[in-house]
C-alpha positions as a Markdown table, in Angstrom:
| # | Residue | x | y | z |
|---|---|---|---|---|
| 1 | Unk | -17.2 | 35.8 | -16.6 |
| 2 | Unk | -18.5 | 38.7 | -14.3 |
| 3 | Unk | -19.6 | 38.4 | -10.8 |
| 4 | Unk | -22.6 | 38.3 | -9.7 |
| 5 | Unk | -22.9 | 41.0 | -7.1 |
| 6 | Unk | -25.1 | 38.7 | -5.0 |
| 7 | Unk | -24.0 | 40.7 | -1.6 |
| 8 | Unk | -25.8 | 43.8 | -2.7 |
| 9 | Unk | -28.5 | 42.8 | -5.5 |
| 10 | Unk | -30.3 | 41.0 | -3.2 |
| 11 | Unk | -30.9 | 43.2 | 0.0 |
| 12 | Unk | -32.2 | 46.1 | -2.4 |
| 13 | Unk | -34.6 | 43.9 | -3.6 |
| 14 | Unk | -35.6 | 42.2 | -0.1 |
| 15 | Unk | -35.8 | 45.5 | 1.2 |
| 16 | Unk | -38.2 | 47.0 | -1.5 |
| 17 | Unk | -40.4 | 43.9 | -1.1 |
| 18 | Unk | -40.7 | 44.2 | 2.5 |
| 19 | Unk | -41.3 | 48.0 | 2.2 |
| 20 | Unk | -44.1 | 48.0 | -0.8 |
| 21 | Unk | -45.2 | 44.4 | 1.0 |
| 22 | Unk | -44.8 | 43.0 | -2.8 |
| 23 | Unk | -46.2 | 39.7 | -1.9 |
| 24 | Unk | -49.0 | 40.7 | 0.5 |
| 25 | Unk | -52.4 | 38.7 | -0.8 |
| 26 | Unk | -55.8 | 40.1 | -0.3 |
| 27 | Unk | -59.4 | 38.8 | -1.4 |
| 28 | Unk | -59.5 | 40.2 | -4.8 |
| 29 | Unk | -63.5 | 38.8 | -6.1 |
| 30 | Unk | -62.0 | 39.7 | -9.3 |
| 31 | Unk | -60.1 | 36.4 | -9.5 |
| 32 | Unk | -62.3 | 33.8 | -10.5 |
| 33 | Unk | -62.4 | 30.8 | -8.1 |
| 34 | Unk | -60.3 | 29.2 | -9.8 |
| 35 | Unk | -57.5 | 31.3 | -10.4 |
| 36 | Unk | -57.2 | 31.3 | -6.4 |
| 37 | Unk | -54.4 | 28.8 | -4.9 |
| 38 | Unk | -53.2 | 28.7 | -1.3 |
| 39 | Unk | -50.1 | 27.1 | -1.2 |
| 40 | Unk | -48.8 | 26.1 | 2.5 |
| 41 | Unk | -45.5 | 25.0 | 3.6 |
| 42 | Unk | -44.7 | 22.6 | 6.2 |
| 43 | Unk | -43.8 | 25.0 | 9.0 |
| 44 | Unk | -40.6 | 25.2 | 11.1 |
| 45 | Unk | -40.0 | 24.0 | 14.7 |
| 46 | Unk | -38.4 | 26.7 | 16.3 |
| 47 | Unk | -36.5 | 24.4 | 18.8 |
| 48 | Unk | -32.9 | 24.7 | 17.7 |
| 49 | Unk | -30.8 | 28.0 | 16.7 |
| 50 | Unk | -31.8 | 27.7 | 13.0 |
| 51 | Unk | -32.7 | 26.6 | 9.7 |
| 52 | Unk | -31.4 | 23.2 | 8.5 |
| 53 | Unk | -30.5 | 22.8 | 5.0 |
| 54 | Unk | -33.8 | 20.3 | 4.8 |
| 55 | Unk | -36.0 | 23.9 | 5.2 |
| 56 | Unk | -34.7 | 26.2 | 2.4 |
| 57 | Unk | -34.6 | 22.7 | -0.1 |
| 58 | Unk | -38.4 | 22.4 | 0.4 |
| 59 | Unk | -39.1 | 26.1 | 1.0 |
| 60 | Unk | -37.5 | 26.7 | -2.9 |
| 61 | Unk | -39.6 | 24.4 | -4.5 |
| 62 | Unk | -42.6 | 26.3 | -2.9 |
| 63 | Unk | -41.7 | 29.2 | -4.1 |
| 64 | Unk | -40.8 | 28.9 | -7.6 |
| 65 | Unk | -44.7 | 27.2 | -7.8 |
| 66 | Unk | -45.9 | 30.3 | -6.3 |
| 67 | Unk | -44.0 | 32.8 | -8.6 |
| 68 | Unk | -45.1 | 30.7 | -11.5 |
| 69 | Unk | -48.5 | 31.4 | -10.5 |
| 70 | Unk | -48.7 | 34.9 | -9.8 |
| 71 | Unk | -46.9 | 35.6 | -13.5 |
| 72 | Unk | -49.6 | 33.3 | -15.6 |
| 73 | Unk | -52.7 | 35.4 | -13.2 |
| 74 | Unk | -53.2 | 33.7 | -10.2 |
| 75 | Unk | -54.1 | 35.5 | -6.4 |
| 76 | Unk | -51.8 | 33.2 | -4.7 |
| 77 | Unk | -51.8 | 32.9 | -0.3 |
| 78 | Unk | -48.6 | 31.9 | 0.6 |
| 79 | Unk | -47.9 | 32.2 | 4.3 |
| 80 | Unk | -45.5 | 31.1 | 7.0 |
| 81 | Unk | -45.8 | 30.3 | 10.6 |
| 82 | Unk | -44.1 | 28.0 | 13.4 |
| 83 | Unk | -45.1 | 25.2 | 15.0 |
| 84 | Unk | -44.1 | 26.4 | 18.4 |
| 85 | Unk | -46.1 | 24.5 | 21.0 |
| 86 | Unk | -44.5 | 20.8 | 21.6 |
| 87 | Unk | -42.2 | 18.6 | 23.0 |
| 88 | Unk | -39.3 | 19.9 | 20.6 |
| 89 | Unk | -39.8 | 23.6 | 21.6 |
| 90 | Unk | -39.8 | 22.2 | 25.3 |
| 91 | Unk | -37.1 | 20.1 | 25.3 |
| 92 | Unk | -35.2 | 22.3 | 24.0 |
| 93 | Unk | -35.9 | 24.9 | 26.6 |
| 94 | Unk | -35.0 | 22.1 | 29.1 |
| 95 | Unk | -31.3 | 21.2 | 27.2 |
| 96 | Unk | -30.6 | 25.0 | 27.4 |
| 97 | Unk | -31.6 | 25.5 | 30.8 |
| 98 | Unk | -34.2 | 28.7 | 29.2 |
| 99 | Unk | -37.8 | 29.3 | 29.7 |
| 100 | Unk | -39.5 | 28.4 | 26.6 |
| 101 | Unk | -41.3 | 31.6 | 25.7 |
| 102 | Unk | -37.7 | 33.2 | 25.7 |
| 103 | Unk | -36.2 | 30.3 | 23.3 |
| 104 | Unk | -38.9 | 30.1 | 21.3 |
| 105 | Unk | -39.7 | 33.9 | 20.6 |
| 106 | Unk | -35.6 | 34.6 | 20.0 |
| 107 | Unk | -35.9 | 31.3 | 18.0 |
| 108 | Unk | -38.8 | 32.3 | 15.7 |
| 109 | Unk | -37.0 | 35.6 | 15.4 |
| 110 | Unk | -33.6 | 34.6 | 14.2 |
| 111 | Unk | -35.8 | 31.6 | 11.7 |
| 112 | Unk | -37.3 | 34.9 | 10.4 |
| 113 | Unk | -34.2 | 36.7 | 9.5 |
| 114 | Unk | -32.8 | 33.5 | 8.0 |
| 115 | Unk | -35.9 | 33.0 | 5.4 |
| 116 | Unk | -36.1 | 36.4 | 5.0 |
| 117 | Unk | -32.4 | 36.5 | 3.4 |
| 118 | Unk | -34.0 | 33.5 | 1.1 |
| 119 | Unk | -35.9 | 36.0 | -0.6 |
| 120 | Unk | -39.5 | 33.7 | -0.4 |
| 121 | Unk | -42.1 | 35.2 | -1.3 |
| 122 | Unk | -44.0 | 34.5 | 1.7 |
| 123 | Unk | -46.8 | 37.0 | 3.1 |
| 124 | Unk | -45.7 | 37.8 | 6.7 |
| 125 | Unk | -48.6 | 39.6 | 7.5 |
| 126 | Unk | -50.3 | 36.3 | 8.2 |
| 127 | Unk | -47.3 | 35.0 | 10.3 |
| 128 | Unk | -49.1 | 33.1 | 12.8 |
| 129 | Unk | -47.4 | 30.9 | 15.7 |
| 130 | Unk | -48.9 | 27.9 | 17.6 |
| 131 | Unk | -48.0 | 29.1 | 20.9 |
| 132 | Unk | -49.8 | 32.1 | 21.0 |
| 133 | Unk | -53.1 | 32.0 | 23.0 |
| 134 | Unk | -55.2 | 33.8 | 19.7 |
| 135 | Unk | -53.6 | 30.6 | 18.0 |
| 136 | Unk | -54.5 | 27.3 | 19.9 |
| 137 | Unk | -57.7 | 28.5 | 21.6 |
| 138 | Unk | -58.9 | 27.5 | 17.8 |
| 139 | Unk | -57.0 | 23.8 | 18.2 |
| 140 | Unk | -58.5 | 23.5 | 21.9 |
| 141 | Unk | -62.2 | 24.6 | 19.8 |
| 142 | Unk | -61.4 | 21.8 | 17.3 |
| 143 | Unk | -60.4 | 19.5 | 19.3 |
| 144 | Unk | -63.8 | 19.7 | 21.6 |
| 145 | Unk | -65.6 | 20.0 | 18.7 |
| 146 | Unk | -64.4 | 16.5 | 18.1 |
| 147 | Unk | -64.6 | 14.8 | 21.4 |
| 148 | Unk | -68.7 | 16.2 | 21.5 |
| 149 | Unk | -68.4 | 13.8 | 18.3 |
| 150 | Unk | -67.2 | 11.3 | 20.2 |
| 151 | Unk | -64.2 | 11.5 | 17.2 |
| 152 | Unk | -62.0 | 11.9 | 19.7 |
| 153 | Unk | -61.4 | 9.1 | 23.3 |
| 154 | Unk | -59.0 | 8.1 | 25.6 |
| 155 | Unk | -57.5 | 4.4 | 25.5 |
| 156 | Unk | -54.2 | 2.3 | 26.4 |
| 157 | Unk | -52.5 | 1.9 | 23.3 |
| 158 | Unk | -48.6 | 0.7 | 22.2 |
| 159 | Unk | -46.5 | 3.3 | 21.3 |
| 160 | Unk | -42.6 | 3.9 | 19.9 |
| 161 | Unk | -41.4 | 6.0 | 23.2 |
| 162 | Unk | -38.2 | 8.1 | 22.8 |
| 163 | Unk | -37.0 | 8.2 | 26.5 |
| 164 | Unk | -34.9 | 11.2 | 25.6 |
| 165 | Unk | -37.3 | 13.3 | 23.5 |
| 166 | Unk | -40.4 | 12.5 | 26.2 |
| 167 | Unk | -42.6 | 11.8 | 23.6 |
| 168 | Unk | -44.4 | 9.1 | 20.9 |
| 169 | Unk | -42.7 | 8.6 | 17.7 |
| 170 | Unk | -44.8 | 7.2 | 14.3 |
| 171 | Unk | -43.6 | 4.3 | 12.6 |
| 172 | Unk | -41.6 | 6.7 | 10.0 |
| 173 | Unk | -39.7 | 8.6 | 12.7 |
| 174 | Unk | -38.1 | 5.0 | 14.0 |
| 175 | Unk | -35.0 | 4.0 | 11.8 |
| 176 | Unk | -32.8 | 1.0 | 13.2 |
| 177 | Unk | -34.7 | 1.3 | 16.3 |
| 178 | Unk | -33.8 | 4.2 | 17.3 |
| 179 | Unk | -35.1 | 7.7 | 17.2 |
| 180 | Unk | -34.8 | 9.4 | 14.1 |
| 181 | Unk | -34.9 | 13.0 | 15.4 |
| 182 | Unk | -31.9 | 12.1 | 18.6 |
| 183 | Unk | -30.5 | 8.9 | 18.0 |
| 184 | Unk | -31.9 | 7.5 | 20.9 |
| 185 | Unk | -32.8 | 3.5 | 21.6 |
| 186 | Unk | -36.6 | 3.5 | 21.0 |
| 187 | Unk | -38.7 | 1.1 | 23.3 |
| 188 | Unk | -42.2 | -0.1 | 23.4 |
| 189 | Unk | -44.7 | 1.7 | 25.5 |
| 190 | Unk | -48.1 | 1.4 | 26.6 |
| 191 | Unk | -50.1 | 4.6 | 27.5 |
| 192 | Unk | -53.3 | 6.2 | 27.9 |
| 193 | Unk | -53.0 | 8.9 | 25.2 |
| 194 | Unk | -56.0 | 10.6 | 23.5 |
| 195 | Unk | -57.2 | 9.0 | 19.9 |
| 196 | Unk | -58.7 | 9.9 | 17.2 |
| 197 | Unk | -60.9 | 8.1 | 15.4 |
| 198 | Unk | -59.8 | 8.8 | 11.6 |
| 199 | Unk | -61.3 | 5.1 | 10.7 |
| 200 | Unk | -64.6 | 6.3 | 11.1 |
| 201 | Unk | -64.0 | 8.6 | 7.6 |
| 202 | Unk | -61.8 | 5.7 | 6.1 |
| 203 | Unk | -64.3 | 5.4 | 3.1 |
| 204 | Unk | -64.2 | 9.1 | 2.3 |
| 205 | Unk | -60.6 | 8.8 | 2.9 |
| 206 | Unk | -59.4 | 6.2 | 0.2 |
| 207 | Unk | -62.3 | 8.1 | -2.2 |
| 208 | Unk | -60.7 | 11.3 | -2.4 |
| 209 | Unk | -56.9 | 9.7 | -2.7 |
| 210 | Unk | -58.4 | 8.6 | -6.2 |
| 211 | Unk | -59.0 | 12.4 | -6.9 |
| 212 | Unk | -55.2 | 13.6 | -6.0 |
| 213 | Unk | -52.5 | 13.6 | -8.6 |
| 214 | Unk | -49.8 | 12.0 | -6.1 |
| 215 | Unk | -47.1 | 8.7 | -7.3 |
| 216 | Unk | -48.7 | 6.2 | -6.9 |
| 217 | Unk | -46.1 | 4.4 | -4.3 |
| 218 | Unk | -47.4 | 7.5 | -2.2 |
| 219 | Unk | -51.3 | 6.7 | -2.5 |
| 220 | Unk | -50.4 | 3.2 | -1.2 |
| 221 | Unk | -48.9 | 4.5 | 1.5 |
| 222 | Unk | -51.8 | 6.3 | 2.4 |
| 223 | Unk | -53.9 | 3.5 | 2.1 |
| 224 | Unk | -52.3 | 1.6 | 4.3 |
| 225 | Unk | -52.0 | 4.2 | 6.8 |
| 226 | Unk | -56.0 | 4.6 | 6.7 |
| 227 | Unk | -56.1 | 0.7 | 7.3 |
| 228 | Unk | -59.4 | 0.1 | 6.2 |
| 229 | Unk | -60.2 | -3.6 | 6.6 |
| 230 | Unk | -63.3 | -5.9 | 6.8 |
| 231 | Unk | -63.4 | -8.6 | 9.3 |
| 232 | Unk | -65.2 | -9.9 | 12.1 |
| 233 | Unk | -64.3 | -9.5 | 16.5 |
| 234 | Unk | -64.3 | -13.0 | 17.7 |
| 235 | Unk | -64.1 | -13.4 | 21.7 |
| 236 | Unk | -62.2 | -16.7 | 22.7 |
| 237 | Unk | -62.3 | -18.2 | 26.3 |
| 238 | Unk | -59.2 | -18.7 | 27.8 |
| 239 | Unk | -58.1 | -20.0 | 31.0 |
| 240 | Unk | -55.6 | -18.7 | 34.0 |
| 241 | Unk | -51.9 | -20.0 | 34.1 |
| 242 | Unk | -52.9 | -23.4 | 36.0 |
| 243 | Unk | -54.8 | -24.2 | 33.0 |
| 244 | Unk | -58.4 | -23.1 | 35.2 |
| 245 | Unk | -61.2 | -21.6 | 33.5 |
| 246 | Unk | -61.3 | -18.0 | 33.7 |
| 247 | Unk | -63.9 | -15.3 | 32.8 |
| 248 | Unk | -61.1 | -13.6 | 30.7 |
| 249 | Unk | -61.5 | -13.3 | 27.3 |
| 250 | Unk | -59.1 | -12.6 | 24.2 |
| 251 | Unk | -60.4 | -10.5 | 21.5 |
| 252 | Unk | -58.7 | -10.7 | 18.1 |
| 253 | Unk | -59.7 | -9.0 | 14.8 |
| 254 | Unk | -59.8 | -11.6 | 11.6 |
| 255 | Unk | -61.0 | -11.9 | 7.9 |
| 256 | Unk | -60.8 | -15.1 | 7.8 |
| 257 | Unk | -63.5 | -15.6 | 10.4 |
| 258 | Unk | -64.5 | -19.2 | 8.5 |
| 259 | Unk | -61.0 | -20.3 | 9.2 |
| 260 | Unk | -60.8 | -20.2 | 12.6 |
| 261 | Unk | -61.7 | -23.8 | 13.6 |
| 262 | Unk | -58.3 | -24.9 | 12.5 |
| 263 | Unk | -56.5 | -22.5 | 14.5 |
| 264 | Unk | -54.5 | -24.8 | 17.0 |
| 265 | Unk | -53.2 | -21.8 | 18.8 |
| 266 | Unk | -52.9 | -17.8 | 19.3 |
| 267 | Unk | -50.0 | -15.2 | 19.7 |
| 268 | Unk | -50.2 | -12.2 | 22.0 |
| 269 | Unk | -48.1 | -9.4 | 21.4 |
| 270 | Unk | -45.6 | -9.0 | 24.5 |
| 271 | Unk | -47.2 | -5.6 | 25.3 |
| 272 | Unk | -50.7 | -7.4 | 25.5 |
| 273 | Unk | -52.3 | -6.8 | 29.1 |
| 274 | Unk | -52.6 | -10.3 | 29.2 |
| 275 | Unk | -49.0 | -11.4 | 28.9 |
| 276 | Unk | -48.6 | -10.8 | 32.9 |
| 277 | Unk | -51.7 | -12.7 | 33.8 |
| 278 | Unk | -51.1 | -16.0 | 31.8 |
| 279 | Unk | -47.4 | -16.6 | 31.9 |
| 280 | Unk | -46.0 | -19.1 | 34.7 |
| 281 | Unk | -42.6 | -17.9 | 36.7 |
| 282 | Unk | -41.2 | -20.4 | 34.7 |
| 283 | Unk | -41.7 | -18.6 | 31.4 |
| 284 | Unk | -41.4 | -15.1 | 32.9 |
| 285 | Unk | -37.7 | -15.5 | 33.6 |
């Protein structure tokens, strides 16, 4: 069988589409709408030397979808970026005792080279980066766009907390316990972190899911991520920890509003504000 000359069949062609920029896209009105995809890949952190094998695995799938395309007539935008401005970027910085702007930029450089030598077909004339100032002046416009809303507030919420990362951690990035990016024993935190309110379009939401061609098992997830539930806020008195009335109230969320009077008791979570104010010594040791 002969060889494939991989070594030197591949850098011609990378080259020549580089040069001609083969997969450049602009807005051709000749395609009809519909023949018009943008397909967008999860972008890189550039916060370690370079790629995992987890990047070209995804990136591949991409890619084959977008060459598919263009052969059967479609205008197809596929870019790349990095998602340059967070606590990964940072922290890395901090671990390798470097500014960030100089990790980051030799970082997004050497990430460059490496999907380069993939071959993608990616148009790198819309390279953007979230660290650049032309970049998140548009997240910072979004974002008070949604706080004039009042979409977006400030309040004292739980968290997973990642002492070694610095940062919150969703549900999906805690395995065991512990911090799925470090390894790290994950605690319970409360802090005053910005919110968004996404329950306010919950409706629309679980609407559109109907309208995407997903698994199933992944539409549930979504659904119970959007948490839409109908209930009723119910206020009970309670009193201080010598069993005195109080003016303190505890407010829980039911849908069973009718079968509250045979509740004989209520459980707060150990991170409620409360905990501190009702306990005795006794049960605080």
């Amino acid at each position: 069988m002969a060889k494939y000359p991989f070594e030197t069949i591949e850098p011609k062609w990378q080259n020549y589409w580089e040069k001609n920029k083969t997969f450049k896209v602009t807005e051709d009105t000749k395609f009809e709408p519909e023949k018009r995809v943008y397909v967008l890949d999860m972008f890189p952190y550039p916060s370690a030397q370079g790629l995992h094998v987890g990047h070209p695995e995804g990136y591949t799938a991409t890619d084959i979808y977008c060459r598919y395309l263009r052969m059967n007539g479609y205008n197809v935008l596929h870019p790349m970026g990095y998602d340059a401005f967070g606590l990964p970027a940072e922290n890395y910085a901090i671990k390798t005792g470097t500014h960030p702007a100089t990790t980051t930029n030799a970082n997004i450089e050497h990430f460059t080279q490496q999907i380069k030598s993939f071959g993608f077909s990616y148009d790198w004339d819309r390279c953007i980066s979230t660290c650049t100032p032309d970049y998140y002046r548009w997240t910072q416009w979004i974002f008070l766009q949604l706080y004039k809303k009042g979409l977006a507030y400030e309040a004292e919420t739980p968290i997973n907390w990642c002492p070694s990362c610095m940062t919150g951690l969703a549900n999906e990035e805690v395995k065991e316990g512990r911090c799925d990016r470090c390894g790290s024993t994950v605690t319970r935190k409360t802090i005053r972190q910005w919110i968004l309110k996404i329950t306010a379009y919950a409706d629309r939401l679980l609407e559109d899911l109907e309208e995407l061609d997903w698994p199933e098992s992944v539409k549930v997830m979504q659904r119970n991520w959007i948490g839409k539930s109908e209930g009723a806020e119910v206020a009970f008195k309670i009193a201080d920890n010598k069993g005195n009335p109080s003016d303190k109230e505890l407010l829980i969320y039911t849908t069973r509003a009718d079968t509250l009077f045979g509740a004989t008791y209520m459980v707060i979570a150990p991170e409620h504000k409360l905990v501190k104010e009702l306990t005795t010594p006794e049960q605080k040791e």
